[in-house]
N, C-alpha and C positions, 0 to 999 in steps of 0.2 A: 570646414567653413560652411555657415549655414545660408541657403540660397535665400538671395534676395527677392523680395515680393513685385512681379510686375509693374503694379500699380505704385509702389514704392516712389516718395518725393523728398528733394532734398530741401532743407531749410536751413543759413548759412551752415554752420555746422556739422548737421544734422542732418539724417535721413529717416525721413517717416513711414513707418513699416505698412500702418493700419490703424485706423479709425476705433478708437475704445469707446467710446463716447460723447454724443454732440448734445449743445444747447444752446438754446437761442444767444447766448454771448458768447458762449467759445466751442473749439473741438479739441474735444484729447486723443492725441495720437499715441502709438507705442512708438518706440524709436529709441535709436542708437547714433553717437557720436562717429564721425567719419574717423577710422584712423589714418586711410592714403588712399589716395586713387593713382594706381597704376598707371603705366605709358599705353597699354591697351585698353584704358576705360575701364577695368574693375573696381572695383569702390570694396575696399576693406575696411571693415566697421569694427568698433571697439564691443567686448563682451558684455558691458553692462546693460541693463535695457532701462529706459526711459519712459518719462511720460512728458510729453509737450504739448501745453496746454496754448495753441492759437487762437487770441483773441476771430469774433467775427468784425467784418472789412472796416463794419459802422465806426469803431473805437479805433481801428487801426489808420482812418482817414481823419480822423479827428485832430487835429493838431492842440485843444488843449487840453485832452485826455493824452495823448501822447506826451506833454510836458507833466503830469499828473502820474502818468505811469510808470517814468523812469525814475521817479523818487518813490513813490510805492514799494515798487518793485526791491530798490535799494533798501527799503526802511525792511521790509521783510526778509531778505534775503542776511541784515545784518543781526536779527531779532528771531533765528528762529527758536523752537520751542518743540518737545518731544513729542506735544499732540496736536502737530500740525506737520503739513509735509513741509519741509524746506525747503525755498527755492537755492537753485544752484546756479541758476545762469539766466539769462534775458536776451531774447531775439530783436531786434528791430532794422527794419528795413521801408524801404519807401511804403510801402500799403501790405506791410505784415507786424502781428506784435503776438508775441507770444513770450512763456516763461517755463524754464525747464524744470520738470521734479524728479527725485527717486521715486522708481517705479517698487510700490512694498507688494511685499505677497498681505492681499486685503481683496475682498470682497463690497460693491455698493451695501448698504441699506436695502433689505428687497422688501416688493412687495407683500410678503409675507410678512416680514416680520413688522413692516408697518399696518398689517392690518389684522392681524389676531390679536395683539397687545400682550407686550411681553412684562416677567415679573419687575420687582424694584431694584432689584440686585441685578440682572442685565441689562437692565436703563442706566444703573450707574455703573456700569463696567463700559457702559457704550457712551456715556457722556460725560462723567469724570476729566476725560484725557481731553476732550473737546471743550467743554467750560474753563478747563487750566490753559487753554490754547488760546481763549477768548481774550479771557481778561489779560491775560500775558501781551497780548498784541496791543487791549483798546487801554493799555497802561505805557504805552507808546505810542498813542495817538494813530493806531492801525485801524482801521474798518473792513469786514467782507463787504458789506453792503447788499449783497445778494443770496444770505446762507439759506439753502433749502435742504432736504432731506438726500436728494443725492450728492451734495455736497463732503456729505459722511460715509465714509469707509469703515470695515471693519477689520480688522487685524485677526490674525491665526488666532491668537490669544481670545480675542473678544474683545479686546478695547476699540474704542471709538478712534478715529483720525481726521482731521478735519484739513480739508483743501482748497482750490482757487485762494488763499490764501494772497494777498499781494499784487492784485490789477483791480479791485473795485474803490479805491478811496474816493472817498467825497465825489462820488460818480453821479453827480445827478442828472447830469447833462445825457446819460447811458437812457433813463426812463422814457426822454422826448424824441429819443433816435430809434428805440423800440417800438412796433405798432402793437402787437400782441403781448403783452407781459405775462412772462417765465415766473412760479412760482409764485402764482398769487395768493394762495393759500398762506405760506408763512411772511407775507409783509405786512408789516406794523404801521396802521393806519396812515402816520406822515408819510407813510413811502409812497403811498397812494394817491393822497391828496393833490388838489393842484400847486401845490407846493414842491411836491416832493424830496422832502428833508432825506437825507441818508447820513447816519450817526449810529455809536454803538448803543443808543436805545433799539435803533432795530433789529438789530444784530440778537442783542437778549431777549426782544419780541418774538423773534423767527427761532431761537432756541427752545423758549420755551412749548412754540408750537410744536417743535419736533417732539419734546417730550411729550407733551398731551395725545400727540398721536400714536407713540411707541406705547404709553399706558395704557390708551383705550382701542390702538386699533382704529379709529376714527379724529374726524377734526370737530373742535368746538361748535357746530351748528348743524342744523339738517340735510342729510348729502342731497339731497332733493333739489336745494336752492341753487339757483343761477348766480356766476360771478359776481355781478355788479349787487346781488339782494345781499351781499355776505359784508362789502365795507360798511353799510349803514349798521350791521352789528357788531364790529368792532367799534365803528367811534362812539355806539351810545352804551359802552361797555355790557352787552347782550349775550355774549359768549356762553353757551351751554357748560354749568362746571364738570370737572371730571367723573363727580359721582352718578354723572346722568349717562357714562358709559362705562362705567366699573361698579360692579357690584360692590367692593368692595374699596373703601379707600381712606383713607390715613387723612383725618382730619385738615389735619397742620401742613402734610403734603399740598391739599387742596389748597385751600389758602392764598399758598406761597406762590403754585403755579400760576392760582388766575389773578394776581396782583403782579408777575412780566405779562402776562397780557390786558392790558390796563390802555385805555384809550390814549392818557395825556402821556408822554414820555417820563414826566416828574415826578408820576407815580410808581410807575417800575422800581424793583433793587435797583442798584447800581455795579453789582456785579453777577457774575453766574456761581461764584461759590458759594452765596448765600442760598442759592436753592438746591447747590448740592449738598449744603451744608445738614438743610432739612430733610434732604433727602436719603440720606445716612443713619438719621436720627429714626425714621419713618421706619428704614428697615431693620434697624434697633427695635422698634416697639412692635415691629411684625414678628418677631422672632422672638420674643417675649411673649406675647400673649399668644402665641403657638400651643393649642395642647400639646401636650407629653402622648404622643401615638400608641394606638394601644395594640401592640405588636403580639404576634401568635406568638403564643407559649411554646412552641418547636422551635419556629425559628430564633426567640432570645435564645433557647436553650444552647442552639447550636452555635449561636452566636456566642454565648459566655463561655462553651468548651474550645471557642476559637482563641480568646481573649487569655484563657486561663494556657494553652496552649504558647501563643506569640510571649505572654509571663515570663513562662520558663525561659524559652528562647534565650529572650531578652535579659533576665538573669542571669545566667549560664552565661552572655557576651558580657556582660557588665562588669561579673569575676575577673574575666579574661584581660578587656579593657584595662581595668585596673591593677592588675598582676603587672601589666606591661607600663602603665603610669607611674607604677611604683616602682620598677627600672630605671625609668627614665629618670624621676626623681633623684634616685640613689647617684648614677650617676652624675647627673646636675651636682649632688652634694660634695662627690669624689675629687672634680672637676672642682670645686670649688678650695675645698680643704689642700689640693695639689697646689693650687694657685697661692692660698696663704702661707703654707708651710715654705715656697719659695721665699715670695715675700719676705717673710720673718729671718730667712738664713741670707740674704742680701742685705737686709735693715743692719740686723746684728753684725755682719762682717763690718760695713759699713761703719756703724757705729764706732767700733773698735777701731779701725784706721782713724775715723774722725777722733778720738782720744790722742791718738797717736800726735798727727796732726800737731792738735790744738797744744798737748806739751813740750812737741819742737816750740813750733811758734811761742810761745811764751819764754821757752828756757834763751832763744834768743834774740825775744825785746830785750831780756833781762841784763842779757850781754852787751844789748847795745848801750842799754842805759847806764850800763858800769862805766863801759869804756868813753861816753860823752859824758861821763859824769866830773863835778868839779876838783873831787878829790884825784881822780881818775888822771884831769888834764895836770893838776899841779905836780903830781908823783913822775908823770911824762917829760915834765919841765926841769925834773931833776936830773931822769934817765930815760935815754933815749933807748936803750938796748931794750926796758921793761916795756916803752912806748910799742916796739915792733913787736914782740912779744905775744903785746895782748893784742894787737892787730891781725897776726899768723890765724891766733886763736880764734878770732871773730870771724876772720875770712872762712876758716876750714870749716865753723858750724854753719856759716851761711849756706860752704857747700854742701855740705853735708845733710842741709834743710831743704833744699832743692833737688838732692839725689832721693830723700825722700818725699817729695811730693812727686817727681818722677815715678817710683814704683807708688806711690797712693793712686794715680791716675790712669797706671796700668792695671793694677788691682782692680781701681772700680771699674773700666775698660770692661775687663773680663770678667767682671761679675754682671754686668747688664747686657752682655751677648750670653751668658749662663740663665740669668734673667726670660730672656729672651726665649732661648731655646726650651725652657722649660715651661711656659708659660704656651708656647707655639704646641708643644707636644703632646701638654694637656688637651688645649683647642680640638686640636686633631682628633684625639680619643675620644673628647665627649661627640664631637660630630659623627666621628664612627658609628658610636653608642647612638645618637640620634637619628642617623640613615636608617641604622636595621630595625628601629622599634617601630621608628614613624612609618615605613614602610610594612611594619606587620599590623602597625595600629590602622592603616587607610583601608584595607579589604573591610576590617572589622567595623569602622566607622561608620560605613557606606551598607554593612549588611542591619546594624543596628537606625539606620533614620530610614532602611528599608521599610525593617520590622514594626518602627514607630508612625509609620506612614500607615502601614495594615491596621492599627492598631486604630489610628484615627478616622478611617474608612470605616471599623466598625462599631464607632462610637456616634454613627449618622442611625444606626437602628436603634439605641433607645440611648436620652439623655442622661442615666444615670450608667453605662454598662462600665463607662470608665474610669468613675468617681472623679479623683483629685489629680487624673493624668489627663483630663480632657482641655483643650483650649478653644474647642466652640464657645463664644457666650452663651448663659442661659443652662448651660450642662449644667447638673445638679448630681452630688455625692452625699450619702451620710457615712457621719463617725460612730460607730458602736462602740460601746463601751458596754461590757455586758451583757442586762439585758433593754440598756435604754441607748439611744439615739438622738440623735439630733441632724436635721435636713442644714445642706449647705447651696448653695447658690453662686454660679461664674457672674459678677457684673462686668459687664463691657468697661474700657476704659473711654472717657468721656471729657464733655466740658460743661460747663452747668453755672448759672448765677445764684450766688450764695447771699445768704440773707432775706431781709422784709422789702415783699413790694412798697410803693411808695402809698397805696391806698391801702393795705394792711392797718385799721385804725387800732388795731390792739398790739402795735408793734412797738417796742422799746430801745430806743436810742443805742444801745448795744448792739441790736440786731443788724445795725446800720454801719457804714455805709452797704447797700449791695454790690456785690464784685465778683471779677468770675474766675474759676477755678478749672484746674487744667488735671486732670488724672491721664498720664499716658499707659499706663497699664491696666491691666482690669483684677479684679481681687474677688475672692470668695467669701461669700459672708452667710449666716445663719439665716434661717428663713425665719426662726422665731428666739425669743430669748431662749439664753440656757435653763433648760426648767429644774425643779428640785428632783427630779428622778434622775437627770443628767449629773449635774450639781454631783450628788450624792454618790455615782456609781463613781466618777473620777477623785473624789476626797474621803470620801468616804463619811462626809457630814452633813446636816442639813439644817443650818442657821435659820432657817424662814420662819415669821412670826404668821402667818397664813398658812399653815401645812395643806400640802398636794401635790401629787406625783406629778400632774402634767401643768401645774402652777407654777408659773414664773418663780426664779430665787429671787429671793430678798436678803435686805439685812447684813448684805456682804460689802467690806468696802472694796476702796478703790484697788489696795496693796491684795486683797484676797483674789478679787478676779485678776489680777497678774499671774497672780501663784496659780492660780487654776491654768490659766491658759499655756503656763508654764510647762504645768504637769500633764496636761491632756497633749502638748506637742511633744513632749520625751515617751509617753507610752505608746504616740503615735511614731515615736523614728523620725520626728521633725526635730531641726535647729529650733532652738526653743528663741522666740523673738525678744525678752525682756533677760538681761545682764542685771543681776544683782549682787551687790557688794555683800560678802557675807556676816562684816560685822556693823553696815551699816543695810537695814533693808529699804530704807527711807530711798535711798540711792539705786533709782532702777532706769536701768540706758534701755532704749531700743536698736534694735539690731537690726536696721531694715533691709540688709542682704537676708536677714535670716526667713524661714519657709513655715513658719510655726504659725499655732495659733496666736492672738492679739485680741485685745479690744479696736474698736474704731475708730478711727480719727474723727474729727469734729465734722471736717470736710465729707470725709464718705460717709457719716453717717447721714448726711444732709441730702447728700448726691443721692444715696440708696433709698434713703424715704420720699423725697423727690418723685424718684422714678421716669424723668424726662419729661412732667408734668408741671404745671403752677399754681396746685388744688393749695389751701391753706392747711389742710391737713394729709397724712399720706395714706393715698387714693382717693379722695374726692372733699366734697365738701361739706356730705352729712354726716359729723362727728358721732351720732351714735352707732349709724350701721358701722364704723369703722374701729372706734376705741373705747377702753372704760375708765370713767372718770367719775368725777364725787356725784350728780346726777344722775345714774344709769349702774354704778358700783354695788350697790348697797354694802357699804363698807367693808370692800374687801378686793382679795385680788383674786382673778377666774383663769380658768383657764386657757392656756396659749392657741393662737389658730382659732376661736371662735368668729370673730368679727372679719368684717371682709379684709382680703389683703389689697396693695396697690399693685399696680397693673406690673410690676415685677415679680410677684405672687409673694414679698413677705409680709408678714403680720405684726401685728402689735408695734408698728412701729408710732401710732401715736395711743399711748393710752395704757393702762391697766400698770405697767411700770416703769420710773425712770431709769434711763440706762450710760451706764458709766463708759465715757470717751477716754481717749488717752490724753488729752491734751491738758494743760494748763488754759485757766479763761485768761482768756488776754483779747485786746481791740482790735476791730476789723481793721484792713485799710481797701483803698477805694483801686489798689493797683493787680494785675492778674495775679492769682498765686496756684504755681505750680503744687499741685498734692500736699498744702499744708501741713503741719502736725503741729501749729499754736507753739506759744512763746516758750524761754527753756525754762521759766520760773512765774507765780502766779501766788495767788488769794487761797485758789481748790482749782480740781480737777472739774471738767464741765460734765454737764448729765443729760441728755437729751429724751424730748416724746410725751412726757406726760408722765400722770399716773392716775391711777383710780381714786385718791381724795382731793385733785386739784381742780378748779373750774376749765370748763371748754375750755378755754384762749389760751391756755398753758399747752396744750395738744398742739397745737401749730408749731407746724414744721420747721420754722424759724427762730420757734423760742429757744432762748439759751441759760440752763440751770449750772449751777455750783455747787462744790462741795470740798469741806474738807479729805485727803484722801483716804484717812484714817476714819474716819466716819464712819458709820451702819444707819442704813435708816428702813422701814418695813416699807418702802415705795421703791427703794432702789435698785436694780440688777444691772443684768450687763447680756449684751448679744457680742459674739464672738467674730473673728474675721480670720485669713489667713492670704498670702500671696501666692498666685500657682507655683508648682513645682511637688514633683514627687517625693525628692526627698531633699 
């Protein structure tokens, strides 16, 4: 039993160990639940340890903070939520108020880490779970009213946790019982004012402060200035933006942050997932426009002899795995075929007694209706001896129909405990067969997401070391074929609005409505079209009305680049993604379990030219440095990768050639659409990008072309895609 703390205080339940933490509104103690106090005055306390947060005396004297707090307290204790502590219990007593939490293993927010400024990716591991805790609460009408940076916990993990949760609501009365106010830095002007509004706009004010600090390491104005100099720059929205202490910083991030800190409340979002939302995006685009590291020649070396190494491994388990998958299977199949074969000898028996059956039954309706029959009764009226007769006769098949349905009933009886038994003792045997595999298959399982854990450890030293096995975004692999190539690319999976802005004046009615679009996976796609030295080494042909080895193909239709992508996933050891009917080719399914190459949907090709940008063309909005079209062409098509790419690094996506989607053209609609793939029948196949004899406006990223699929035209190719997965 672990000794009690001198100083130790009880509170009705409770005994409070030690003081964790004090602030001008409350104290957090550690502390344990009393389990008994002895007849000699020991106090034995329950294992768990606690946190009890007592209010300070002001709020506990208060009688209509105290009417305020015991529905707070109520409303949050019935709303809790994973990124926030939950309360568990509530104290009150003449001049105490306090509220009980689980005590997590978590560390404050320290000083350091709000004053170096940490990256985007640990600001959203640290506030993610605290913005999902926000809105969760002010969606119930919850407020902290008072959040500041110690407010925030951090968890083993790294996640954020956010506390006092549940005693500030509509606390205004808290600010004129205060002489000195606590956390002036994150209060959102009304809080200040002689007014002092408390509402979850300051709630979002005060979060967003905390980000700006964890960003930069600093608060929005000069540390120099004195309290009272810093409200006049919140309310005339003066706020220093973040780039004025980040060197570096994400446009769109800025933005977002300094519009929660925004003077009027009406101007704020109205939730925090909206800047987490940007702020996910942000670290999307930091990781994309990442150089590719330019890593010592020994150490990839060593690195690709680790890779090529963990391979084998991995191989060698994979054999094995599936040596023992296909046991398992077999039996499954055994287990099965045991199970029919009963079936089928129960049906058949079965059967045959129902024959049986059904010809008693019949031979004596047949009797009955002699014997009631009219000729029957008259011949009866003659002779009474023939009348008893044919009565004996009737009665004896009646019995005789009833001693057989007696053994029918014992028959089937014992055939459905045979049933039974056999059916039991397959069970048995296939679960045998399942204990001893499953249990050789768990070592094996566990040594192989080992091995794939190694694997992607060393796929942090260069983005290309693990081709088409990596699942960081932004990884890049190529396919050889020979001796030509082609660069591939992981895009993240995402959300994005499809279609023409509404100031877009070269947009067409097609292009419209805009709507957005949901991709939950991410997929690899070509960094440039397939060129004619690609083209060529997989078919062995090269249709292009422009000859050139690193020149875009042309000339191919819709059904050829199927068959291409067809053939380049079977020589790769992929599921080939397009099902075609063999004596109709016209008839081509997509397989989108399958891992193979494809063309692009309409949607990702829009998503990927895009690139989490709203330039009209893709990567900005100087259409020459970016693509080639009928002014800048001089009639013809050039080669792949020379013009700039978009901040995804692929190319050519507006310009030099149009490129063939999967899809049939069919009408937007204005509602969200999961990973589209367009209608199941159409006019033609759509084409997107441009090409080098069309005007500028046809390059925008929103235009949408047609075609028959059958068609050839010397503008048209196709870029490639695939779904992750090895094989």
């Amino acid at each position: 039993m672990s000794q009690i703390p001198k100083n130790a205080k009880p509170l009705g339940e409770y005994l409070l160990l030690k003081v964790v933490e004090t602030s001008l509104v409350s104290t957090r103690y550690l502390a344990k639940k009393i389990k008994e106090v002895q007849l000699d005055g020991e106090i034995i306390l329950e294992d768990k340890e606690l946190w009890v947060e007592v209010l300070a005396s002001e709020f506990a004297n208060d009688a209509a903070y105290r009417r305020k707090f015991i529905v707070e307290a109520k409303d949050a204790k019935d709303n809790s939520t994973s990124g926030a502590l939950p309360v568990l219990d509530v104290i009150m007593t003449s001049n105490k108020l306090a509220v009980i939490y689980p005590k997590i293993e978590s560390e404050a927010l320290s000083n350091t880490q709000l004053k170096v400024g940490l990256t985007l990716y640990e600001v959203q591991q640290i506030m993610q779970p605290v913005a999902d805790a926000l809105d969760h609460f002010h969606d119930r009408g919850i407020v902290h009213g008072l959040l500041t940076a110690k407010d925030i916990r951090i968890r083993k993990n790294g996640d954020g946790v956010l506390t006092r949760m549940g005693i500030h609501k509509q606390a205004r009365w808290m600010f004129s019982s205060i002489q000195s106010e606590e956390g002036l830095a994150y209060r959102a002007p009304e809080q200040l004012g002689n007014k002092k509004i408390v509402g979850e706009e300051g709630d979002r004010y005060a979060f967003a402060m905390i980000v700006y600090e964890l960003l930069s390491g600093n608060l929005p104005w000069d540390s120099k200035l004195k309290e009272e100099a810093v409200l006049p720059l919140k309310q005339q929205d003066r706020l220093l933006p973040l780039s004025t202490n980040v060197v570096r910083v994400d446009a769109e991030l800025q933005a977002c942050l300094m519009q929660y800190l925004r003077n009027s409340p009406n101007d704020r979002p109205k939730n925090c997932t909206i800047f987490m939302q940007v702020l996910n995006e942000a670290i999307v685009r930091e990781e994309q426009t990442a150089e590719i590291p330019n890593v010592d020649p020994k150490v990839l070396e060593r690195a690709q002899k680790k890779v090529s190494a963990l391979d084998e491994k991995l191989a060698e388990l994979e054999r094995k795995i599936s040596a023992k998958e296909g046991k398992l299977a077999e039996a499954k199949q055994q287990w099965k075929q045991s199970k029919e074969r009963a079936e089928r000898k129960y049906e058949e028996g079965l059967n045959s007694w129902n024959d049986r059956m059904a010809k008693g039954h019949e031979l004596l309706q047949q009797m009955e209706q002699d014997y009631d029959s009219a000729w029957s009764k008259l011949a009866h009226w003659f002779s009474q001896s023939k009348k008893e007769e044919e009565r004996l006769k009737l009665e004896a098949a009646k019995e005789e129909f009833q001693e057989l349905r007696k053994e029918y009933e014992k028959t089937r009886e014992k055939s459905e405990i045979k049933l039974k038994e056999v059916m039991e003792k397959a069970d048995l045997a296939l679960q045998a067969v399942q204990r001893k595999i499953l249990n050789e298959l768990r070592p094996m399982r566990l040594e192989q997401s080992s091995l794939e854990e190694q694997l992607m450890e060393l796929g942090e030293v260069h983005p290309k070391l693990l081709g088409f096995r990596a699942k960081k975004t932004f990884s890049r692999a190529d396919v050889i074929v020979g001796r030509s190539s082609i660069e591939m690319i992981l895009l993240p999976r995402g959300t994005f609005i499809m279609g023409a802005k509404d100031a877009d004046q070269h947009a067409e009615e097609e292009e419209y409505p805009a709507h957005k679009v949901v991709f939950k996976k991410p997929f690899w796609v070509s960094v440039v079209p397939v060129t004619q030295g690609f083209y060529r080494a997989v078919t062995g042909t090269n249709p292009s009305s422009f000859q050139g080895v690193h020149r875009p193909v042309e000339t191919v239709s819709w059904y050829e680049a199927a068959r291409f992508c067809n053939t380049l996933s079977l020589r790769e050891g992929l599921t080939p993604a397009y099902e075609v009917d063999a004596d109709e080719e016209s008839e081509i399914r997509w397989n989108k379990k399958a891992n193979g190459f494809r063309l692009l949907t309409e949607a990702e090709w829009e998503f990927a030219a895009k690139a989490n940008r709203s330039f009209l063309y893709s990567g900005g909005e100087d259409v020459d440095l970016l693509g080639w079209y009928s002014d800048n062409s001089e009639d013809t098509t050039h080669q792949v990768g020379l013009k700039q790419p978009n901040v995804w690094g692929l190319f050519d996506m507006s310009g030099n050639v149009w490129e063939w989607c999967w899809d049939w053209k069919g009408r937007y609609s204005d509602r969200v659409a999961m990973a589209p793939a367009g209608p199941d029948e159409g006019l033609g196949r759509v084409f997107r990008g441009g090409s080098w004899n069309v005007d500028f406006s046809l390059l925008r990223i929103s235009y949408r072309g047609f075609e028959r699929p059958n068609n050839r035209m010397d503008n048209l190719g196709f870029r490639i895609a695939r779904f992750p997965g090895r094989k």
